[in-house]
MMTF fields as JSON, N, C-alpha, C and O atoms, coordinates in Angstrom:
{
  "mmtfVersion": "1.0.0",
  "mmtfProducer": "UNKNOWN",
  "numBonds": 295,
  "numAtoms": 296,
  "numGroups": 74,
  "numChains": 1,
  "numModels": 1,
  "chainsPerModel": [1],
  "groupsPerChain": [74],
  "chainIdList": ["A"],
  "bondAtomList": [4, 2, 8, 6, 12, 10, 16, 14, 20, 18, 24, 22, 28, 26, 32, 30, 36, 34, 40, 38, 44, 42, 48, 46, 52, 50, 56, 54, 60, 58, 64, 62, 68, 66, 72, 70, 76, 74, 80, 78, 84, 82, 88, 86, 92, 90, 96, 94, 100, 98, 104, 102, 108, 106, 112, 110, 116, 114, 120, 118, 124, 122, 128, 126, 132, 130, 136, 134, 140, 138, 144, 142, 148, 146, 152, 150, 156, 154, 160, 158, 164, 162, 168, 166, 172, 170, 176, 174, 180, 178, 184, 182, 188, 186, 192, 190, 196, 194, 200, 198, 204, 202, 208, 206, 212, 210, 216, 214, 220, 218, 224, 222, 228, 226, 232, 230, 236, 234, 240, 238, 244, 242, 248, 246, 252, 250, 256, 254, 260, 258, 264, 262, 268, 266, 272, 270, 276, 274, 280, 278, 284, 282, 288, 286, 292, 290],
  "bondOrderList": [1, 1, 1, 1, 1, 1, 1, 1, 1, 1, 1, 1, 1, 1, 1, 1, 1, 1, 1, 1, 1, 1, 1, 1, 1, 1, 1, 1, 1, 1, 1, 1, 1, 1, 1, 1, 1, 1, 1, 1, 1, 1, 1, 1, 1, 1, 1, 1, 1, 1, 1, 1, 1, 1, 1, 1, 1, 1, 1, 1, 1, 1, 1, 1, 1, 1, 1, 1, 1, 1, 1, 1, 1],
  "groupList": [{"groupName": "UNK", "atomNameList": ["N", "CA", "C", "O"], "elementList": ["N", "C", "C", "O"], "formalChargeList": [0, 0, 0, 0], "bondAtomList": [1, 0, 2, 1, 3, 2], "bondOrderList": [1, 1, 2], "singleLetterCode": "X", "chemCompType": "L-PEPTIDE LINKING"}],
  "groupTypeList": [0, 0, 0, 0, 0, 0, 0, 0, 0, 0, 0, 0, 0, 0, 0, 0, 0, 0, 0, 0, 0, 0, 0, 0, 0, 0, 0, 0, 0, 0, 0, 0, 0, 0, 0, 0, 0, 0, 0, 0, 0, 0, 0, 0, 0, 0, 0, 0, 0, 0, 0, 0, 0, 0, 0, 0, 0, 0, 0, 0, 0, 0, 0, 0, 0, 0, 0, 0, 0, 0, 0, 0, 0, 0],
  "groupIdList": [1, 2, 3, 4, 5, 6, 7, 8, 9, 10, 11, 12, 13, 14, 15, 16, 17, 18, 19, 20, 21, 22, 23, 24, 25, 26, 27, 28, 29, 30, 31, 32, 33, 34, 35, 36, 37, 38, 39, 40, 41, 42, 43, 44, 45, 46, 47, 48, 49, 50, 51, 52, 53, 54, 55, 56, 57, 58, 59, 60, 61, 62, 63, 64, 65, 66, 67, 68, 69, 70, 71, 72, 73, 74],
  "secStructList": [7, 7, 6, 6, 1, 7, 7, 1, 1, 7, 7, 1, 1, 7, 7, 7, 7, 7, 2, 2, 2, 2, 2, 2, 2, 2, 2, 6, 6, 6, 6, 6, 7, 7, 7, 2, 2, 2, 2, 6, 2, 2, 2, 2, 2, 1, 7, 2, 2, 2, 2, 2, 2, 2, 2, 2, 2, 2, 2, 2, 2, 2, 2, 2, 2, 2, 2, 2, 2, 2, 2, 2, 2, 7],
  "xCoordList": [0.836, 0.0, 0.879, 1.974, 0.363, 1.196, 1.076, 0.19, 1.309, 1.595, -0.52, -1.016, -1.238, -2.334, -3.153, -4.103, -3.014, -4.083, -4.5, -5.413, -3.95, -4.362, -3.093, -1.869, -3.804, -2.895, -2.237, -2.826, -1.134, -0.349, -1.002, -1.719, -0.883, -1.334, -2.944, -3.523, -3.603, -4.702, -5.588, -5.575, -6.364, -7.672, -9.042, -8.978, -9.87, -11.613, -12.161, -12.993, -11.469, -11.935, -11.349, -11.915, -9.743, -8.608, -9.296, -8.557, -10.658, -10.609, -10.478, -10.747, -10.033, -9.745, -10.614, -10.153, -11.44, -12.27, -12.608, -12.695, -12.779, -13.085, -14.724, -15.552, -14.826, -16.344, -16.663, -17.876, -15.646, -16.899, -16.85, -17.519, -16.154, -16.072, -17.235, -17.648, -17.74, -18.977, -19.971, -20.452, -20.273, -21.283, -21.618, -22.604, -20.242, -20.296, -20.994, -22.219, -20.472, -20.913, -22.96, -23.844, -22.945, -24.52, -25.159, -26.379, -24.734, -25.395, -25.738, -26.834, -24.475, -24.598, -25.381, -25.302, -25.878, -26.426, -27.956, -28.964, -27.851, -29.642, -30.145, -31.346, -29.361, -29.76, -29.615, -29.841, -29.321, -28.743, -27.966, -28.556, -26.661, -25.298, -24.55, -24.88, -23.714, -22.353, -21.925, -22.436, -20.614, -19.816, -19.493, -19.758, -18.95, -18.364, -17.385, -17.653, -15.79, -14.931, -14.773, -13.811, -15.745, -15.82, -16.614, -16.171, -17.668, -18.144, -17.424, -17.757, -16.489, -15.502, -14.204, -13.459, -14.057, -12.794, -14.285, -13.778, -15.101, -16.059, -15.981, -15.788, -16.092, -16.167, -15.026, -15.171, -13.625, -12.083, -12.029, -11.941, -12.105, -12.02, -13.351, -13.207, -14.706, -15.203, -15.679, -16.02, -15.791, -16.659, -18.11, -18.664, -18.589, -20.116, -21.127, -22.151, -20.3, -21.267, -21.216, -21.994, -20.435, -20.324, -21.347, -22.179, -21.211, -22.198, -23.646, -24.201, -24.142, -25.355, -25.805, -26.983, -24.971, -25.694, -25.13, -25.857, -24.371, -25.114, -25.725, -26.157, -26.242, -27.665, -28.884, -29.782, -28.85, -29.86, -29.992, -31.119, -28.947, -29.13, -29.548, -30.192, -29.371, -29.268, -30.717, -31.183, -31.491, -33.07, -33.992, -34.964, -33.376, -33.683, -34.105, -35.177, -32.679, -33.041, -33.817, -33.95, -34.24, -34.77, -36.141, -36.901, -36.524, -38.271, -38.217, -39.279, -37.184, -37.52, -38.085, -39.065, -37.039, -36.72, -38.287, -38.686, -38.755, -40.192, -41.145, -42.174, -41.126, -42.441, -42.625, -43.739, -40.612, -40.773, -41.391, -42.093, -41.309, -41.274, -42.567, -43.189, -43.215, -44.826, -45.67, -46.735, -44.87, -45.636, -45.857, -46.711, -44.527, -44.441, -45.455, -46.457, -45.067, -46.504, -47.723, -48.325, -48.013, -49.742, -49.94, -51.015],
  "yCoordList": [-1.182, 0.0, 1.243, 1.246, 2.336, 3.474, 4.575, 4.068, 5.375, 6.298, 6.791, 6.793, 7.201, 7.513, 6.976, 7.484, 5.44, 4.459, 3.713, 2.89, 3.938, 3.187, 2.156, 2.284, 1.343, 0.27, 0.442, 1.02, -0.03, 0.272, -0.405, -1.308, -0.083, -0.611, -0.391, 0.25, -1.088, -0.316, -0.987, -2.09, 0.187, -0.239, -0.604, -1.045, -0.433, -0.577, 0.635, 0.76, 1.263, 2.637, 2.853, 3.656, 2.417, 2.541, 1.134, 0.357, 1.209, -0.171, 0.651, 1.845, 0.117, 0.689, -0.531, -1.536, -0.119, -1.006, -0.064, 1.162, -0.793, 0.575, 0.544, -0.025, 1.222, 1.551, 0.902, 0.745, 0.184, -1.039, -2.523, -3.415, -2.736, -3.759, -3.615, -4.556, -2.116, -2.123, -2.8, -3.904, -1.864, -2.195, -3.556, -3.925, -4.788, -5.849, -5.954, -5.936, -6.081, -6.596, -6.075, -6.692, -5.369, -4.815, -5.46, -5.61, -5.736, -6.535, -7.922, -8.467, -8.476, -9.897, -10.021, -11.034, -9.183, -9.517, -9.164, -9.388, -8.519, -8.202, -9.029, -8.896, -10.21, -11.149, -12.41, -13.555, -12.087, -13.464, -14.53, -15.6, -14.471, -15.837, -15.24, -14.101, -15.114, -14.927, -16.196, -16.775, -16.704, -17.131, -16.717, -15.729, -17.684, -17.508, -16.933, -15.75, -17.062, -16.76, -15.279, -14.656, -14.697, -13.546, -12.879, -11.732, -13.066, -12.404, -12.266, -11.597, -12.972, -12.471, -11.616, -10.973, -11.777, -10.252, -9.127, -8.079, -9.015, -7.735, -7.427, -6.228, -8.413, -7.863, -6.814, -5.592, -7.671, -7.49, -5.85, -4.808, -6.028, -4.481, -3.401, -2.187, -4.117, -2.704, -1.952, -2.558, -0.639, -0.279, -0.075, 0.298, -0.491, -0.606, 0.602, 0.513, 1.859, 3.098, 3.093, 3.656, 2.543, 2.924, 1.735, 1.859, 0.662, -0.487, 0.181, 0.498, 0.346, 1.002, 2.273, 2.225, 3.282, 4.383, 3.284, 3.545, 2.649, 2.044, 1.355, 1.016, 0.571, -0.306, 0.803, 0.513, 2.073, 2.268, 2.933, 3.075, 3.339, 4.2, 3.04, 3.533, 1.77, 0.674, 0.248, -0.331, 0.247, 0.228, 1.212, 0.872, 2.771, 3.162, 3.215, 3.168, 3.338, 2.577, 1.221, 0.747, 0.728, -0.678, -0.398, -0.719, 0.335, 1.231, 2.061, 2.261, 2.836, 3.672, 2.795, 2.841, 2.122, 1.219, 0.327, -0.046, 0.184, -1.218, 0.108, -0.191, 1.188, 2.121, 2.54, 2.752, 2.862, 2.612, 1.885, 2.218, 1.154, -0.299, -0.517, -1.073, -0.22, -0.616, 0.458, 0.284, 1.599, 2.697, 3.005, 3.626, 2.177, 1.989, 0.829, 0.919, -0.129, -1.593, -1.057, -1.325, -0.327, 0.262, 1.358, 1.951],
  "zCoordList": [0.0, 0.0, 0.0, 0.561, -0.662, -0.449, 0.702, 1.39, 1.124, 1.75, 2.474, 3.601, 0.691, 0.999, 0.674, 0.078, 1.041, 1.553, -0.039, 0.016, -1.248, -2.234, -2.884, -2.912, -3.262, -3.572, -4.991, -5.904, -5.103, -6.685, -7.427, -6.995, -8.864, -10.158, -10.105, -9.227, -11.286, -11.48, -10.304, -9.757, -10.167, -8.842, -9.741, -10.889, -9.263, -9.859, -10.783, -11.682, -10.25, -11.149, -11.894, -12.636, -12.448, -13.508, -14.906, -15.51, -15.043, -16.467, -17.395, -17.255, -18.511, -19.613, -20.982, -21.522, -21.078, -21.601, -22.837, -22.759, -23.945, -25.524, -25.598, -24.887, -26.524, -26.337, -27.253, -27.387, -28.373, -29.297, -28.669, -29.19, -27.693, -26.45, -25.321, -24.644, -25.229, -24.581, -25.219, -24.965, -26.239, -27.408, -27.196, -26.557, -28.095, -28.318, -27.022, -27.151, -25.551, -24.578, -24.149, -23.554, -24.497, -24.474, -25.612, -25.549, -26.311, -27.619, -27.361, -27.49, -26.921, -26.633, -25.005, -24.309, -24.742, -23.224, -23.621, -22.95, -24.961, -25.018, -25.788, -26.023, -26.464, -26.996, -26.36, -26.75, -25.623, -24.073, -24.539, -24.689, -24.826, -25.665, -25.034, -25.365, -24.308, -23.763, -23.219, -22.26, -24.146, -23.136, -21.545, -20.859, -21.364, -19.526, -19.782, -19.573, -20.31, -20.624, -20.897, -20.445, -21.658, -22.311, -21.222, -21.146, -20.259, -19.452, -18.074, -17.096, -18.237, -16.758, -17.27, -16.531, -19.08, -19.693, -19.465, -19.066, -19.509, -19.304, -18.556, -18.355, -17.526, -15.405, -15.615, -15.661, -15.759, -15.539, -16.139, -15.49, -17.45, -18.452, -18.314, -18.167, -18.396, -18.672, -17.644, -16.629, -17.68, -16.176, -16.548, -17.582, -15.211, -15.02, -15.683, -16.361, -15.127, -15.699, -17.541, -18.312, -17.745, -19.422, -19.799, -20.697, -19.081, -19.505, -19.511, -20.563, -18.409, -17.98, -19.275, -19.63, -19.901, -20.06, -22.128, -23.087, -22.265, -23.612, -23.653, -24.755, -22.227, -22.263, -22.56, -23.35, -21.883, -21.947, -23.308, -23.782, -23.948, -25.307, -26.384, -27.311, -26.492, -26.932, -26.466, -27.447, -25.637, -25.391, -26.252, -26.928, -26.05, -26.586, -28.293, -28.895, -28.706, -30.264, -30.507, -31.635, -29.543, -29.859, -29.868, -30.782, -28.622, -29.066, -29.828, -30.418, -30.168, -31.482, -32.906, -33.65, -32.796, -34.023, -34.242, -35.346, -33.415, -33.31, -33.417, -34.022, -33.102, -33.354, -34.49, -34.969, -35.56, -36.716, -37.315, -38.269, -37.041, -37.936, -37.668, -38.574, -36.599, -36.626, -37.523, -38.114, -37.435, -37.874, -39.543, -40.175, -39.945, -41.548, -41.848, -42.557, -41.265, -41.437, -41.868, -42.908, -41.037, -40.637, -41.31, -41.221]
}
């Protein structure tokens, strides 16, 4: 430990995870297939808040997309 109480190398808040590694991971969780393997490199790399706000932008387009799509049908 160092001096002011945090430990060397990266902590919980240091992931460095890319944002088409989110994606992928929000994609494959809204279609429910994830490997095990691949869902514990997500834990490891991505952080939670980036998961959360492209789940929800990624919901979003999904009711946009079906109101389209109903609205052209009809």
């Amino acid at each position: 430990m160092r001096d002011d109480g945090q430990e060397q190398g990266g902590g919980p808040l240091e992931r460095k995870g890319s944002l088409l590694r989110t994606v992928r991971a929000v994609a494959w969780s809204m279609i429910g297939l994830r490997k095990g393997s691949e869902y514990q490199k997500d834990i490891e790399k991505l952080n939670p808040i980036h998961i959360v706000v492209v789940g929800l932008l990624a919901l979003v387009l999904l009711v946009v997309g079906l109101m389209v799509l109903v609205n052209w049908i009809v």
